[in-house]
N, C-alpha and C positions, 0 to 999 in steps of 0.2 A: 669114343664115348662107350662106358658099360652096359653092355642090353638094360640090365635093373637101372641105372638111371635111364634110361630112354625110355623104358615104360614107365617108369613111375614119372614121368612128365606127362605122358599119354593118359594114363589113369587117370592122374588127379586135375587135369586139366576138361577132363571130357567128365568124367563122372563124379568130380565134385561138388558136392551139393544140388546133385540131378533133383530128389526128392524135394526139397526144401523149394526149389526154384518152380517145381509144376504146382505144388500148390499154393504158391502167390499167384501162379500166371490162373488159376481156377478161379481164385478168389477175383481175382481182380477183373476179370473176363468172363465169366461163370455162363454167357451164354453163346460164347465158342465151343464149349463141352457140353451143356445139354438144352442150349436151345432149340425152336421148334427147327427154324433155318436150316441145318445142316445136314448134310448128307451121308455123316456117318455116326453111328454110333458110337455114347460115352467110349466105351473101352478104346475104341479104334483111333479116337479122337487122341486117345491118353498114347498107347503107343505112338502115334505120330508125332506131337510134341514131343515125346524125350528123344526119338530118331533124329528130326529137324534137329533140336539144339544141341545133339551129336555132334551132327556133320558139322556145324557151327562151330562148336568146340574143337573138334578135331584138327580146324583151319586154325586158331587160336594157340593149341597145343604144336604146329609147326612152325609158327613164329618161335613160341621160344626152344623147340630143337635148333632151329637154325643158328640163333642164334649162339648158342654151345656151340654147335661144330665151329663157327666164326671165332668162336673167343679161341676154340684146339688149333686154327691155323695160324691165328698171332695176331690178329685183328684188334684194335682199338674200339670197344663198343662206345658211340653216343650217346647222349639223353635222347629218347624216340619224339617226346610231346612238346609242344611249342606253339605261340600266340602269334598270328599273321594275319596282316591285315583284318586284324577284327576275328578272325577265325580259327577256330582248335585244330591247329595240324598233325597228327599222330605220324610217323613213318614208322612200313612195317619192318625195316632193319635199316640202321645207320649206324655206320663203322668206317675206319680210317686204319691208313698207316703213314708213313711219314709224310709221303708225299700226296697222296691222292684220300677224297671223300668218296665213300658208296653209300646209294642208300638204295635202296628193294622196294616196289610195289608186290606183294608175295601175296598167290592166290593160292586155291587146293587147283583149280580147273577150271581151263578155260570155255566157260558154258555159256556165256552173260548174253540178255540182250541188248539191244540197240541203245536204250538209259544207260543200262551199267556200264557199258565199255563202255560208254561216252563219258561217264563219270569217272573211270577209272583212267582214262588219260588227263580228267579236269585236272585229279588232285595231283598225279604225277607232274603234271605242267607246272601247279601251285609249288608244289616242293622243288621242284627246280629253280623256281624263282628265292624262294626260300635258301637254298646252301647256298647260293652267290652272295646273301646277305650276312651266311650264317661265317662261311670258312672262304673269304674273296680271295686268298692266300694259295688256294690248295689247287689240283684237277679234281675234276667232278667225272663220277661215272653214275649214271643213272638204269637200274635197269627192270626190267617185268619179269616175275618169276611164276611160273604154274606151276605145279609140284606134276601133277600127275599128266605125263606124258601122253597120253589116251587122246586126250580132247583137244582139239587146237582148233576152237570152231573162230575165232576173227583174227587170225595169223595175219592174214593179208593185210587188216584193217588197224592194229597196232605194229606191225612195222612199217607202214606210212604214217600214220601220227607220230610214232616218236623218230620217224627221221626227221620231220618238220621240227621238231622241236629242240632235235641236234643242231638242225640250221640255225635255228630263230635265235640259239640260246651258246650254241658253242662248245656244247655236251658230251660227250661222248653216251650213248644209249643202246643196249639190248634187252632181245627178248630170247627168255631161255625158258625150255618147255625139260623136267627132270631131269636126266643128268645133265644135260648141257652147262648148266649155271656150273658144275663140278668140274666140267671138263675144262670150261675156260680158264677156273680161277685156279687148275691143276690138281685138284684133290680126288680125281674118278673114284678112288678106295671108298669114301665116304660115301659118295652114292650106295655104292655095292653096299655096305655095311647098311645104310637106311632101309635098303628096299629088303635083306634077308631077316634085321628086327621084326621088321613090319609084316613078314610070311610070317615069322614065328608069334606077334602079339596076337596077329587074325587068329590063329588056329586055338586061341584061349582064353576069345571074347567070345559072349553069348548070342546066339542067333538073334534072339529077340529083347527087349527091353522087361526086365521083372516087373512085374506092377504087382504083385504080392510084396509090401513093403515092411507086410509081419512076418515075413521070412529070416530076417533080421532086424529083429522089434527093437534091440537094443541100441544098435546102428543108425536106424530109421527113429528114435526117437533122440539123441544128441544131436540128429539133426535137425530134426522138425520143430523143437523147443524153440530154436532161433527165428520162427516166423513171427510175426507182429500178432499181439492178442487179437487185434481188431479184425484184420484178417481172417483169422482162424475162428473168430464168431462166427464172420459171414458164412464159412465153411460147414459150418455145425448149427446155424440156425435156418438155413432151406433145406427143406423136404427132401426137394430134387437133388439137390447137390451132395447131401448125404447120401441118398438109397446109391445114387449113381455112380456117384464119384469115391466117397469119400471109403463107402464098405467094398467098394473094388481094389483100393487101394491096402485099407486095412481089414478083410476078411475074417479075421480072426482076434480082431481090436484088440489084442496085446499091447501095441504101439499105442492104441489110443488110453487103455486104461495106466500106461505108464503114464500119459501126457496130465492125465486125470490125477494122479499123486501128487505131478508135479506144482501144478496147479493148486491144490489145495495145499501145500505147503508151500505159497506163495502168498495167499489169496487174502490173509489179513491187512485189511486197510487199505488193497486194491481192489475199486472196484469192478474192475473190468476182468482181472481172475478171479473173481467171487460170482459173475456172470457165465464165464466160462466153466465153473464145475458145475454150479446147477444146470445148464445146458446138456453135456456132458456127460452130466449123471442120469439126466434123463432119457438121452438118447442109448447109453449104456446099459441100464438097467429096464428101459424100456418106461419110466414112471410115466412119460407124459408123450403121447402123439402131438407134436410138434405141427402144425398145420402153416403149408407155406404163404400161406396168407395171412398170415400174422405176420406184423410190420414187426422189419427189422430191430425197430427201434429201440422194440420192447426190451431187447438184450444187448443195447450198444449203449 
């Protein structure tokens, strides 16, 4: 694979629509961020959501690298999603070749507690049951992937579940911790190539999470347009949630007085953009102190 495509999966999988996604998660949760309850302060609060749904993403963005290297070694990719027993099965990679099915449970790192590995053999179990259903034709290899070789905190505890379930079921199963999964299926190159992209993407990712979002007002508002009007009331009609959130975010309301054009050249004969500029304008221009005790409703 070309570095530029490898990162441009990494990018757009990790930092798309970062912006857009924290301020639904504000609106719609508004006293995770400046309730009395918490222990850290707005801002802290804000860097930590876009961290958290990072790493999240970043597990998200290795699904589909893998899945590329898989298709470069000659692999047959599956449909991943599927209805069992009542239940939405996603696998996190399923692929074939003539003779044999694989399908991956694929994590970042092995950290989980006693719930999660416990879950994370349920659904491996479930899916095993599943390709007997799906390919009864073919061999099955089922296996656990962690990406990051660092942590192997319940080794012990998923190589005895899934030998059980080689018994129970007739499977062939492993558990591969980084390069290992490469070494098996013979491609060690690709490791090497993964692991030196990912030296060179670290050293040209930002230490920290921007929360100045009018540093790129232009940017930051093609994207913020896409949030729901009602939403973005909520956001501009509390006190709190503006001084806190909303001018930390936009400092320098660039971003917002774009949103405010947009807005009024929308805003005939809706009424819920005809709410949003007077709001808007008054928080912008300062016409009217807004007091958070004034029900919502007044502007929904």
């Amino acid at each position: 694979m070309e570095y530029s495509d490898f990162i441009s999966i990494l990018n757009k999988s990790i930092f798309h629509k970062v912006k857009l996604t924290l301020l639904e998660k504000v609106a719609k949760n508004p006293d995770r961020y400046v309730g009395l309850f918490r222990p850290t302060k707005p801002r802290a609060k804000l860097v930590q959501n876009i961290t958290q749904s990072n790493e999240i993403r970043f597990g998200d963005a290795f699904e589909v690298i893998l899945e590329e290297y898989l298709k470069i070694m000659g692999f047959e990719m599956i449909p991943r999603s599927y209805t069992f027993n009542d239940e939405e099965l996603k696998f996190d990679q399923f692929f074939k070749n003539e003779t044999t099915i694989y399908f991956i449970e694929q994590k970042i790192r092995d950290d989980h507690d006693s719930t999660k590995k416990r879950g994370q053999i349920d659904n491996f179990e479930k899916k095993t049951k599943l390709i007997f259903e799906l390919y009864p034709d073919y061999d099955h290899i089922g296996m656990m992937y962690f990406i990051d070789p660092s942590l192997k905190k319940n080794k012990k505890y998923y190589i005895n579940e899934l030998n059980k379930i080689s018994e129970v079921y007739q499977i062939e199963t492993h558990l591969f911790y980084g390069e290992e999964f490469f070494k098996w299926i013979d491609y060690s190159e690709i490791w090497q190539e993964i692991t030196q992209y990912l030296e060179n993407w670290n050293k040209d990712i930002s230490d920290f999470p921007e929360l100045n979002f009018d540093a790129e007002s232009g940017e930051s508002f093609n994207e913020i347009k896409e949030i729901s009007p009602k939403l973005f009331l909520k956001l501009l009609a509390n006190d709190k949630i503006f001084n806190e959130i909303i001018l930390t975010l936009f400092p320098e309301k660039k971003t917002l007085f774009l949103l405010l054009e947009y807005y009024k050249a929308k805003r005939t004969g809706n009424k819920v953009f005809q709410k949003i500029v007077v709001i808007l304008e008054s928080r912008l221009y300062n016409k009217v102190q807004l007091s958070s005790s004034k029900k919502l409703s007044e502007f929904m």
